[in-house]
C-alpha positions in Angstrom: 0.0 0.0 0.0 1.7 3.4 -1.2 0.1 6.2 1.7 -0.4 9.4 -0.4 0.8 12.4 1.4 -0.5 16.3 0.2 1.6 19.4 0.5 -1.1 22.6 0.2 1.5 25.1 1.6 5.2 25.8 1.9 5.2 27.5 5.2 7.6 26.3 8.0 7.2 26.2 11.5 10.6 26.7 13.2 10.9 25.9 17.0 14.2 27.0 19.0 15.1 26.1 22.5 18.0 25.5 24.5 18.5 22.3 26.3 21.4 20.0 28.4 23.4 19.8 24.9 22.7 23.4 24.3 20.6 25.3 21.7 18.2 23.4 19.1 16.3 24.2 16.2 13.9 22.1 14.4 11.6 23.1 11.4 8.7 21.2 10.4 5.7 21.4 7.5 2.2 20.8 7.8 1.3 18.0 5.2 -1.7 16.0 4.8 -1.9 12.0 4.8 -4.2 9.6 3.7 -3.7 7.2 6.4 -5.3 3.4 6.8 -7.1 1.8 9.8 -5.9 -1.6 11.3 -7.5 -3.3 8.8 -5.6 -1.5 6.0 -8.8 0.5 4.9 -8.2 4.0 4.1 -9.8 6.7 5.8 -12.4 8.9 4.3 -10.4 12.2 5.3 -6.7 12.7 5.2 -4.8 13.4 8.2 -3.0 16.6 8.8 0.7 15.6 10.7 3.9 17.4 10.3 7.3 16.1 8.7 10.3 17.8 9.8 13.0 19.1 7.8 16.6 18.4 7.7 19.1 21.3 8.4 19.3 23.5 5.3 16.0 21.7 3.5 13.6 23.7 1.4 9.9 23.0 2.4 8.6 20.9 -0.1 6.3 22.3 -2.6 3.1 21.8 -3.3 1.7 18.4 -4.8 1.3 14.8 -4.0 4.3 12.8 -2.4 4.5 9.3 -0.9 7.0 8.4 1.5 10.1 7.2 0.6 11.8 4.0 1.5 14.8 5.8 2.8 12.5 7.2 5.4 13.4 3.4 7.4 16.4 2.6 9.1 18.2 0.1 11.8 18.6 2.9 15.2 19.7 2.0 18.1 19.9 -1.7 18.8 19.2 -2.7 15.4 15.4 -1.0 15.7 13.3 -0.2 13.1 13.4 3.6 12.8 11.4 6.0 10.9 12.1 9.3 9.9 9.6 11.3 7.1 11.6 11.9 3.4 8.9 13.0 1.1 9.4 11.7 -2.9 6.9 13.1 -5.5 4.0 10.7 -6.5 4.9 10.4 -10.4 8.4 9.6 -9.4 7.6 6.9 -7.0 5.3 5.3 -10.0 8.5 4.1 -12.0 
């Protein structure tokens, strides 16, 4: 199942602290999934969520995305991480 994930905006929300390990930034942009229930049905209604940005990274633009596989990888004790990396719907498709 591909979950299809809408960008309507480009704006950024940018949160700034400082913590233990000192100051901290993160940005992150509102997107909208279209996520499934337990039973792998979708949902009538996309969900809005946030993906974060990496240091430096434009917001995406507008259009249709899908998560891409590099979004999954071994963390800490070899666990199944998961970290949002947008990839444009038509290029997923080849």
């Amino acid at each position: 199942m591909t979950i299809k994930i809408v960008v309507e905006e480009v704006n950024v929300d940018v949160k700034t602290g400082v913590g233990a390990k000192g100051p901290w930034r993160i940005e992150e942009q509102e997107v909208f999934a279209y996520l499934a229930d337990r039973k792998c049905k979708l949902h009538a209604h996309p969900t809005r969520i946030t993906v974060r940005l990496e240091d430096g990274q434009l917001p995406y633009p507008i259009g249709e995305y899908t998560i891409s596989p590099n979004s999954f990888y071994a963390g800490k004790y070899n666990s199944l991480m998961f970290s949002a990396r947008l990839v444009p719907m038509r290029a997923a498709v080849k």
